[in-house]
C-alpha positions in Angstrom: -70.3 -9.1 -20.4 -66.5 -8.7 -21.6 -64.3 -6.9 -18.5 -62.0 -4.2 -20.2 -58.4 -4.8 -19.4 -57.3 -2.2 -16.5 -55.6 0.8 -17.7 -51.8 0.8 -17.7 -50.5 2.6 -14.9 -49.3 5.9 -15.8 -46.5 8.1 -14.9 -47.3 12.1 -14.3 -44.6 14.6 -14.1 -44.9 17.2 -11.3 -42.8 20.2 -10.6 -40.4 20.2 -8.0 -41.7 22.8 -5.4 -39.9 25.8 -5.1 -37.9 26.5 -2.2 -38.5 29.5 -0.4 -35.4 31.7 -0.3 -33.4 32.0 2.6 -34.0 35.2 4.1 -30.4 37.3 5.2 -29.1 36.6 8.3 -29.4 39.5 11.1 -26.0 40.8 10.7 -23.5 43.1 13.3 -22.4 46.0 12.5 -18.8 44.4 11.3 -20.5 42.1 9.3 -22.5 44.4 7.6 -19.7 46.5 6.3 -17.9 43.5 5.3 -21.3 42.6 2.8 -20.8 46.3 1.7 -17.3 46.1 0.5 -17.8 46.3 -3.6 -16.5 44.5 -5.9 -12.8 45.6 -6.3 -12.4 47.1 -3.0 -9.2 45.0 -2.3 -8.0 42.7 0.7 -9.4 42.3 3.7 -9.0 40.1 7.0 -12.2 39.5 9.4 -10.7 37.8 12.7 -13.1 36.4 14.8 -13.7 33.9 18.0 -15.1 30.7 17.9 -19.4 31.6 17.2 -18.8 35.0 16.7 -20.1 34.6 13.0 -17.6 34.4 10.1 -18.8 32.1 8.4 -21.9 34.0 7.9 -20.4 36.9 7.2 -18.0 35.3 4.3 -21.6 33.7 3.1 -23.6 37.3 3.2 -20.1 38.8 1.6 -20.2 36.2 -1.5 -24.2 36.6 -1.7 -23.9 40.6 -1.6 -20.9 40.5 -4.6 -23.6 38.2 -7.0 -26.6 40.0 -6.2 -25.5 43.7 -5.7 -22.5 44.0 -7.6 -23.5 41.4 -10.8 -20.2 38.9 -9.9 -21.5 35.8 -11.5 -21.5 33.0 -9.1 -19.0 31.1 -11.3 -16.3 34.1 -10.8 -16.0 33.8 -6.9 -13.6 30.5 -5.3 -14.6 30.2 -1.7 -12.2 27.7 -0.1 -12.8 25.8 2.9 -10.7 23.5 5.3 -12.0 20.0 4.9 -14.5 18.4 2.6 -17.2 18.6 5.0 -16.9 22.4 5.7 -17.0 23.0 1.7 -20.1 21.0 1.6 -21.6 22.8 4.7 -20.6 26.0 2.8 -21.4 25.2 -0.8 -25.0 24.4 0.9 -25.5 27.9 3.0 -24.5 30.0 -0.2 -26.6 28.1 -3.0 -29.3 28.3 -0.4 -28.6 32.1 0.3 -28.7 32.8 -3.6 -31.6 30.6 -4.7 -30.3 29.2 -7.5 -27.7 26.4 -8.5 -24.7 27.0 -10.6 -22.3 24.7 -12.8 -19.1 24.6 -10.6 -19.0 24.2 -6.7 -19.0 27.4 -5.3 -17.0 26.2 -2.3 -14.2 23.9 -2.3 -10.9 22.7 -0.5 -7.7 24.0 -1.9 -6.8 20.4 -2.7 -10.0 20.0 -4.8 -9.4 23.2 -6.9 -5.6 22.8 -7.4 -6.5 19.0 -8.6 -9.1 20.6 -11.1 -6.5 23.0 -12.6 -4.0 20.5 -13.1 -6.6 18.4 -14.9 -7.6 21.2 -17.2 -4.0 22.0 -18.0 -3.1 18.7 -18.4 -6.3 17.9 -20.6 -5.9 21.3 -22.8 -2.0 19.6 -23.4 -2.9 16.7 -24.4 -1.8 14.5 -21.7 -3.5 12.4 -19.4 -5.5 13.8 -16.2 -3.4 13.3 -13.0 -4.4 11.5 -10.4 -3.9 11.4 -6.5 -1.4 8.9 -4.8 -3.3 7.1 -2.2 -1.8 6.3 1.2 -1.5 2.6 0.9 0.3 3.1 -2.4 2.7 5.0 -0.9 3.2 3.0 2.1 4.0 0.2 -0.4 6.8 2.0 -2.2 8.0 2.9 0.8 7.9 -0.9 2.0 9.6 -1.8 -0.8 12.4 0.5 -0.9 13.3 0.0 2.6 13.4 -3.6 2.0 15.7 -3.1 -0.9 17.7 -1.2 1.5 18.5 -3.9 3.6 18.8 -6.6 0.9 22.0 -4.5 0.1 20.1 -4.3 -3.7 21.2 -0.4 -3.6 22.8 1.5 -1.0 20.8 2.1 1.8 20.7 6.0 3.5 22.9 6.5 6.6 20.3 6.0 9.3 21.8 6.8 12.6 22.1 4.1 15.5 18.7 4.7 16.8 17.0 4.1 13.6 18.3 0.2 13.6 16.4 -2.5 11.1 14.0 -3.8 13.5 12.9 -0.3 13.4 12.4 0.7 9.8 10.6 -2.8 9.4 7.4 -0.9 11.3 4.4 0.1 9.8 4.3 2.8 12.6 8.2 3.9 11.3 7.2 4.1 7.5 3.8 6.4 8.6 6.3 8.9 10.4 8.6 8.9 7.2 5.8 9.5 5.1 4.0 12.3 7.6 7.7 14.1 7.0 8.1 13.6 3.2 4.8 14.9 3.0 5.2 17.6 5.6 8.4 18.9 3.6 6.5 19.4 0.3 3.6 21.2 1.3 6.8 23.7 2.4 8.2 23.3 -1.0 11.1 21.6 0.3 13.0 19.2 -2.2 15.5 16.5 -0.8 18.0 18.8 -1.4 17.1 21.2 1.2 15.7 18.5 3.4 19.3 16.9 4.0 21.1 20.2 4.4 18.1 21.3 7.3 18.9 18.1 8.6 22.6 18.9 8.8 22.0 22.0 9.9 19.8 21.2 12.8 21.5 18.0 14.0 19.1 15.4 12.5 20.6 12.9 11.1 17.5 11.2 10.6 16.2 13.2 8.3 20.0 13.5 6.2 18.5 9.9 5.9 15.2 10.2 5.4 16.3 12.8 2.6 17.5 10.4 0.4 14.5 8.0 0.8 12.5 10.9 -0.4 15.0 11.1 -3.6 14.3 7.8 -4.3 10.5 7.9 -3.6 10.4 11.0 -6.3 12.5 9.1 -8.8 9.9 5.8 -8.3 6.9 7.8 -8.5 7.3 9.4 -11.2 8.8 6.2 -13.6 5.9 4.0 -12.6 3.0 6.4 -12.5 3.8 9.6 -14.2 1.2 12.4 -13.9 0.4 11.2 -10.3 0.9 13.2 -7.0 1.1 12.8 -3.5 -1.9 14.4 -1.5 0.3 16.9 0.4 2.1 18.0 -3.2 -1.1 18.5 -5.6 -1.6 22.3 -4.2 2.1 23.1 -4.3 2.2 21.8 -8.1 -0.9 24.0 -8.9 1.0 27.0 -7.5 4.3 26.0 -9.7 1.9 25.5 -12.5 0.7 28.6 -12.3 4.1 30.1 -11.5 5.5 28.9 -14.8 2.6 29.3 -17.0 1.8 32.8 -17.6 -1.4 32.2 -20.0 -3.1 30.1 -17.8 -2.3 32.8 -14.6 -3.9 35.9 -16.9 -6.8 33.4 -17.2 -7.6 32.5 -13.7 -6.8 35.9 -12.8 -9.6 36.9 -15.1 -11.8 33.9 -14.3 -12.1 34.9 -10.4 -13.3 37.9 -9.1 -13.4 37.1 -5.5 -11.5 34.5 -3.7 -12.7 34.0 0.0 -11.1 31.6 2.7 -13.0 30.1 5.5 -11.5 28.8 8.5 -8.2 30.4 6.7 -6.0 29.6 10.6 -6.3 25.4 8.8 -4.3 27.2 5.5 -1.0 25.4 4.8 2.1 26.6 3.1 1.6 25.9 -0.1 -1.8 27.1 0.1 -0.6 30.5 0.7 1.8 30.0 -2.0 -1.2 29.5 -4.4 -2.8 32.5 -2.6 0.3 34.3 -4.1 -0.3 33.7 -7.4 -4.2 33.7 -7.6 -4.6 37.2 -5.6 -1.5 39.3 -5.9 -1.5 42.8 -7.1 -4.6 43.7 -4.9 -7.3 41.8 -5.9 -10.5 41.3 -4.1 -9.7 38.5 -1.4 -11.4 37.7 1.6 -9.7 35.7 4.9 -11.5 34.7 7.6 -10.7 32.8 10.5 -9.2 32.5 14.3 -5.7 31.9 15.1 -6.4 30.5 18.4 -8.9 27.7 17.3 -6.3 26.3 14.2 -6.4 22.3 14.9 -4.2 21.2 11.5 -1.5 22.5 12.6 0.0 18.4 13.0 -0.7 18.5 9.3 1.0 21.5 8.4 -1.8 24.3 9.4 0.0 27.9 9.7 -2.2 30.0 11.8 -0.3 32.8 11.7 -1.6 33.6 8.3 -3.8 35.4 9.6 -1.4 38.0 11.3 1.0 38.1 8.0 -2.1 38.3 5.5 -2.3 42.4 5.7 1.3 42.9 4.8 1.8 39.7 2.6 -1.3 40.9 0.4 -1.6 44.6 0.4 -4.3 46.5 -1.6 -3.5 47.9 -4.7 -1.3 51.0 -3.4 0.9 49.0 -1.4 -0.9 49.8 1.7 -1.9 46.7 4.5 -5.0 44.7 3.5 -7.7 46.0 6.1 -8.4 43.8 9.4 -11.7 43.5 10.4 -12.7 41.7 14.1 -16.2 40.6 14.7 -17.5 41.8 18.4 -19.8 39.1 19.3 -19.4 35.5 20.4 -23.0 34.5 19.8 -22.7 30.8 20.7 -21.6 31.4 24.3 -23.8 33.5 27.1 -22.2 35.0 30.2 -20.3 32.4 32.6 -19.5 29.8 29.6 -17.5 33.3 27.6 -16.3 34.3 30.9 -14.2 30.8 31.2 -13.2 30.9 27.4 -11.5 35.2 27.9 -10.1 33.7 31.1 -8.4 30.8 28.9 -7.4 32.4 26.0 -5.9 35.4 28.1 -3.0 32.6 29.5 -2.0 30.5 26.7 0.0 31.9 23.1 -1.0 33.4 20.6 0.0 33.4 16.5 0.1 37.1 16.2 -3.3 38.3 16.2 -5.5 38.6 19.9 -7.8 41.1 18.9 -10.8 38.5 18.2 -10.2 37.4 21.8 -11.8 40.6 23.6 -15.7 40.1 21.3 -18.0 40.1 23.9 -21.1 38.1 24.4 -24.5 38.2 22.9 -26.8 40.2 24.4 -29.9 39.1 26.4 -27.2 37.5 29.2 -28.3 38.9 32.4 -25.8 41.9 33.6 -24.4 39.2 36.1 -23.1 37.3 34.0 -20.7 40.2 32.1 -17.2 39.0 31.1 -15.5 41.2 33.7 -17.8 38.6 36.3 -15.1 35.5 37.4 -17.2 32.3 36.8 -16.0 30.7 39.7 -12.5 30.7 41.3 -10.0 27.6 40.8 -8.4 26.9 43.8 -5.4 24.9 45.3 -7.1 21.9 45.5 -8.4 21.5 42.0 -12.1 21.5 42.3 -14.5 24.4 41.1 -17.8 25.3 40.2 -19.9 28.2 39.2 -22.5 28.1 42.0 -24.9 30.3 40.0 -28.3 28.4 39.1 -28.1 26.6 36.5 -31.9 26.4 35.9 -31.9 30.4 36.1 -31.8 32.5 33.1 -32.2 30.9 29.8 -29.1 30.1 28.3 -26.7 31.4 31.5 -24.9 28.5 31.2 -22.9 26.7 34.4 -19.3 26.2 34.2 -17.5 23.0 36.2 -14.3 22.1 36.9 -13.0 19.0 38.5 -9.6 17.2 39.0 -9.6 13.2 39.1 -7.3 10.9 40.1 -6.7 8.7 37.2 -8.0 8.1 33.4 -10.7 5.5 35.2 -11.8 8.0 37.7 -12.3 10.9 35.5 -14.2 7.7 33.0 -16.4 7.1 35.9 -17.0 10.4 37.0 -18.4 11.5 33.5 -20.4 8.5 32.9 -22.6 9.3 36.4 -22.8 12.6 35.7 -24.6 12.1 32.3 -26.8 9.7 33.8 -27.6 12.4 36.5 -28.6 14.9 33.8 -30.3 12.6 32.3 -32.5 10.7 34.9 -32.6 13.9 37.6 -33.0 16.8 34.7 -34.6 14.9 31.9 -31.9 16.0 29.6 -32.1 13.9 26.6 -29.1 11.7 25.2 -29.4 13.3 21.8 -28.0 16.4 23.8 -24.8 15.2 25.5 -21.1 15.3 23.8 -18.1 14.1 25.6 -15.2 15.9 23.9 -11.6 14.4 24.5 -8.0 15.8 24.2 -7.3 12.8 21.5 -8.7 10.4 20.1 -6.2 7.9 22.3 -8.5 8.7 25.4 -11.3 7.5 23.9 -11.7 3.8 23.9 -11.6 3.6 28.0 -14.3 6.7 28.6 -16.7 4.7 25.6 -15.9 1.7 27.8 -16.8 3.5 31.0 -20.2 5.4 29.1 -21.2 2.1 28.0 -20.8 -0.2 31.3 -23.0 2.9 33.5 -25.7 2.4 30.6 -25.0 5.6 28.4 -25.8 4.9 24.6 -22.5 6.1 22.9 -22.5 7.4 19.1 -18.5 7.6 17.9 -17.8 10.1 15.0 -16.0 8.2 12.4 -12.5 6.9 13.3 -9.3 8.1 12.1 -7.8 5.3 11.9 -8.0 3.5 8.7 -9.8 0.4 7.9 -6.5 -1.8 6.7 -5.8 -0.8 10.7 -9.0 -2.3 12.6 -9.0 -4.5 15.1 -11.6 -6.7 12.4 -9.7 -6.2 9.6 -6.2 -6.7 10.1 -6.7 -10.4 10.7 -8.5 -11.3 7.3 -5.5 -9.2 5.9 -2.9 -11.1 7.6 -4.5 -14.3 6.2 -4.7 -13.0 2.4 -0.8 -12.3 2.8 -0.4 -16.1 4.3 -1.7 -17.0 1.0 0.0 -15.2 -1.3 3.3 -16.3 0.3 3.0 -19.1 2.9 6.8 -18.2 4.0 5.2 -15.3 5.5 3.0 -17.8 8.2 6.0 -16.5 10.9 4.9 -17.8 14.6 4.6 -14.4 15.5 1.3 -14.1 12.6 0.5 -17.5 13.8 0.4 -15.8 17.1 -2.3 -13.3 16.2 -4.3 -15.4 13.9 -4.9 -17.7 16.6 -5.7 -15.2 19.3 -7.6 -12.9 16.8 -11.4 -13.1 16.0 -10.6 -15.9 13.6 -9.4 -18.4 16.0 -10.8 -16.9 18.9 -7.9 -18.6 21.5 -7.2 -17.0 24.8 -3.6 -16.9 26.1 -4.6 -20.7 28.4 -6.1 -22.1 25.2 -2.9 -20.9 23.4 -0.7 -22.6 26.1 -3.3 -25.6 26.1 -2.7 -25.9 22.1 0.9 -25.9 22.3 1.5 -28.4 25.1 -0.7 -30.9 23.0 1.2 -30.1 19.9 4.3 -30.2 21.8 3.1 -34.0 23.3 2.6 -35.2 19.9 5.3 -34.2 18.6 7.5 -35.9 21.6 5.9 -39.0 21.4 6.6 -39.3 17.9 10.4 -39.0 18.3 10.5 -35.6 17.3 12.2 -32.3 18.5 10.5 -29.2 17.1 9.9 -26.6 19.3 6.2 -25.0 19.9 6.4 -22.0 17.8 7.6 -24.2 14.8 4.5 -26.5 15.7 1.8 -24.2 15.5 3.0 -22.5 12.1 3.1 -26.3 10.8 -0.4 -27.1 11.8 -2.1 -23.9 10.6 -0.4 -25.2 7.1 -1.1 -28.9 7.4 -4.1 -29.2 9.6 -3.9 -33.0 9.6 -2.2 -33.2 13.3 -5.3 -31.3 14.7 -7.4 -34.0 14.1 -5.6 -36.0 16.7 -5.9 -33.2 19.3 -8.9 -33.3 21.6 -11.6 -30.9 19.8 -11.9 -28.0 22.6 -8.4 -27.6 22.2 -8.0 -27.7 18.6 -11.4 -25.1 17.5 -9.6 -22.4 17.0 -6.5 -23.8 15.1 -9.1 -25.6 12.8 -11.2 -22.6 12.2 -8.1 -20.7 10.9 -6.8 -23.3 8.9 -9.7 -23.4 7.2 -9.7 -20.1 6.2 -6.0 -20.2 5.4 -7.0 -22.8 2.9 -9.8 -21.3 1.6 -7.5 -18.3 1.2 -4.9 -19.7 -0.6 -7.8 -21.9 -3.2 -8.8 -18.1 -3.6 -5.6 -16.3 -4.9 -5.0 -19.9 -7.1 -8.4 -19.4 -9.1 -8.1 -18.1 -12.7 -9.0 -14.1 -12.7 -8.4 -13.8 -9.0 -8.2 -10.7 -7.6 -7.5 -8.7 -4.3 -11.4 -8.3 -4.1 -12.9 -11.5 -4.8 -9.8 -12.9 -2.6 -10.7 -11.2 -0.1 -14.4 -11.7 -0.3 -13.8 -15.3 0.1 -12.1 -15.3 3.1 -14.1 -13.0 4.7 -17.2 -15.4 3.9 -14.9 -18.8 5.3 -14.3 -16.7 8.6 -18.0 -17.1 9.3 -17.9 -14.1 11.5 -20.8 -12.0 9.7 -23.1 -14.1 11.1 -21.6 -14.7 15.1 -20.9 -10.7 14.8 -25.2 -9.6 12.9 -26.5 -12.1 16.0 -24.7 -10.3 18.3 -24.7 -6.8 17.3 -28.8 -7.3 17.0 -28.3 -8.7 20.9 -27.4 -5.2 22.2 -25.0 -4.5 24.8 -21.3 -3.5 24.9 -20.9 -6.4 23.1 -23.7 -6.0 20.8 -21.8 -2.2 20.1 -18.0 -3.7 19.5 -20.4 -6.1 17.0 -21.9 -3.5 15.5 -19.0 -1.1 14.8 -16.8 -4.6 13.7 -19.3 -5.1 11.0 -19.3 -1.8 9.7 -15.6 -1.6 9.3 -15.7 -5.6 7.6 -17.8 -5.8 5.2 
């Protein structure tokens, strides 16, 4: 009997199921007012500590103003500190509202002032801008120095201390660049960048002034419409300064403009502050002077102390302040420690967020007005209340070590205490350090006494990493073998290419050296080892263990420099092809599935490589 072909397989569409709305958060009675405030009811400031709740409140505040007062989710600009926070935001709101909408509602200040300029550039007729990445402006800076001292144009008076060896750095360029940058989210031109330098004493920057002439004057022949990071939210505040019709329309276009985290605010965001929400208009601040951690990047928590009289209501009067009452993150003893803190150190103008209290259902004990402990002479101290007692108590420790190791090993036991003695799970622990310099010995420490470590993602870039920098130092070997100095000999050798310890170093250049006296010649070790990494032929006469790690990177070099010869070569591909003749995707995937401290420097080398 004839079989019937089976049926096609078929494709049905389903709805997506609806997400049940958020319900509204159980709000204080400060936050609840703040929701209340109606649409065009003016400035105001909510101060509050660390957990106490503003970022709720700025999220019931936006939700109240769509629902209640008809805002339409499009009219309010809620800007946040980092990309991460916008997202975290953007997510809360949508959430809170149930609905989605065509524009982020939450956003950094460098993400909106890049979408104005695109707009007004794009109504003009001119081509979108676009962002000036670091490593392009590293590169113009690289070059300009170096035209400096190849006498191709004047170079600025750098004082004695500032010698060439110096300005060769990567580390000195960085610092120029964090200043340039630093001096134009203040709005400060070379101009007035010389004459502080003159006036303070600094002749360094009188110099570094008229780098940053020159970097302006570059910049803007070879990639006009571009801007630096640090300048894109001071050029949206210009632009709107200067262009009258497109301030009436973003006046009109936002109804509410809300700041999270507003202590992270730079300069030339208040600057576009200015011009988005003078003459009264509904704007919302929120955020802690004391817990401000940009201020490296140009971060002016005092902000928050100026806002009232910088943007008054409508009658000229202060903007109103309002300070949350409860820290809801930390119960009794752990509060207790963070008043007793906060009570000794500075402040940027406003301390009225320090005195919120905690949550309740802390037992009476463990009030504020309760020390947590006292701190004596010889630098040890604990909370001897029970830490298994009530729920959420908390137990406060402090304790002075010896050295970086010590305290390392100290807080590698302890974890493994709480977690073999107390059955506290991994997942649970954080280590937080001052820096991120003090980390690399304590993950060294956690890892040797058996603690599974998970690093947040680095701040330092890729180009920087330990597994990078080598397969960058060989693409630049091939695009200009004069740059194969002894010195990038040196580290190619000792690197994970060549994998040579200081003895095997020593080892290869006594053999080199032999071979080269017994041929009659007089070249000196340094100039040896640069000539065999460029002509491996004399490594075949060396005995194998010692010559491994020459061969393997002249291999690469040569494969490198085959690479950047090809037709249609590019940085990419280039780069692809030595990464694949360093054979270290393999060595470092066997050893990162092997486990270990080891396994993890695999591991984290892999990510950063490939």
């Amino acid at each position: 009997m004839p079989v019937s072909a089976p049926a096609e397989p078929g494709v049905r569409l389903v709805a997506p199921r609806q997400r049940p709305a958020v319900r509204p958060a159980t709000l204080d009675p400060v936050q609840r007012a703040l929701a209340a405030r109606r649409s065009g009811s003016g400035p105001v400031v909510l101060l509050g500590a660390p957990g106490s709740g503003k970022t709720t409140a700025v999220v019931e505040a936006v939700a109240e103003r769509v629902r209640r007062d008809g805002v339409p989710p499009d009219g309010v600009l809620v800007l946040a500190a980092s990309r991460t926070a916008a997202a975290e935001l953007r997510d809360r709101i949508c959430a809170r509202l149930s609905r989605t909408v065509r524009e982020p509602l939450a956003r950094t200040p460098h993400s909106y002032a890049f979408g104005l300029l695109r707009r007004a550039r794009v109504m003009d007729g001119d081509p979108p801008p676009r962002l000036i990445s670091g490593p392009e402006q590293d590169l113009v800076l690289a070059e300009l120095l170096a035209g400096h001292e190849a006498g191709l144009v004047p170079a600025p008076p750098w004082p004695p201390s500032t010698g060439p060896e110096v300005r060769r750095l990567r580390g000195f360029r960085d610092e120029l660049r964090d200043l340039m940058m630093r001096a134009v989210e203040r709005g400060l031109d070379p101009d007035r960048l010389a004459r502080l330098g003159e006036l303070h004493d600094r002749p360094d920057w009188v110099a570094a002034a008229d780098v940053f002439a020159e970097y302006q004057d570059v910049t803007a022949l070879s990639t006009p419409g571009a801007h630096d990071p640090a300048g894109i939210v001071d050029a949206a505040a210009g632009l709107l300064a200067t262009d009258p019709e497109l301030l009436a329309a973003e006046h009109g276009r936002w109804r509410l403009v809300a700041v999270d985290d507003a202590q992270e605010t730079t300069a030339a965001t208040h600057r576009l502050l200015d011009q988005l929400v003078g003459g009264g208009r509904d704007l919302l601040l929120a955020g802690d002077p004391d817990s401000a951690t940009q201020t490296f990047r140009g971060a002016r928590p005092r902000l928050l102390a100026e806002a009232p009289e910088r943007w008054p209501k409508a009658d000229g009067a202060p903007a109103d302040v309002l300070v949350l009452p409860t820290v809801h993150r930390q119960a009794g003893r752990l509060r207790a420690v963070t008043v007793r803190v906060a009570e000794r150190i500075g402040s940027a103008g406003a301390v009225a967020q320090r005195r919120a209290g905690q949550a309740r259902g802390t037992p009476p004990e463990d009030s504020p007005d309760a020390p947590p402990g006292d701190v004596g002479a010889e630098g040890a101290a604990r909370d001897e209340g029970d830490a298994g007692g009530a729920p959420g108590a908390g137990t406060v420790e402090v304790h002075l070590l010896g050295s970086a190791s010590a305290e390392a090993t100290f807080v590698a036991g302890r974890l493994r205490w709480l977690h073999l003695t107390q059955g506290l799970p991994w997942s649970a622990m954080a280590v937080v350090v001052r820096s991120a310099h003090g980390t690399d010995p304590l993950r060294r420490a956690l890892v040797a006494a058996g603690v599974p470590v998970a690093l947040p993602p680095a701040e330092v870039p890729v180009r920087d990493e330990p597994a990078v920098v080598p397969v960058r130092l060989a693409l630049r070997v091939a695009l200009d073998p004069a740059g194969l100095t002894p010195e990038v000999a040196v580290d190619l050798l000792t690197g994970p290419l060549g994998g040579v310890d200081a003895v095997g170093l020593r080892r290869l250049r006594q053999a080199l050296r032999g071979i080269e006296l017994a041929d009659g010649g007089a070249r000196g070790s340094d100039e040896l080892l640069v000539a065999a990494l460029t002509e491996p032929g004399t490594l075949v006469l060396l005995d194998q263990f010692v010559s491994r790690g020459a061969t393997r990177v002249a291999a690469v070099l040569d494969e490198g420099r085959r690479a950047v010869a090809e037709p249609g070569a590019t940085a990419e591909t280039a780069l692809w092809r030595l990464w694949q003749a360093t054979g270290l995707a393999d060595a470092w995937r066997r050893a990162a599935l092997a486990g270990g401290s080891g396994g993890t420097r695999a591991d984290r080398d892999l990510d950063r490589s490939e």
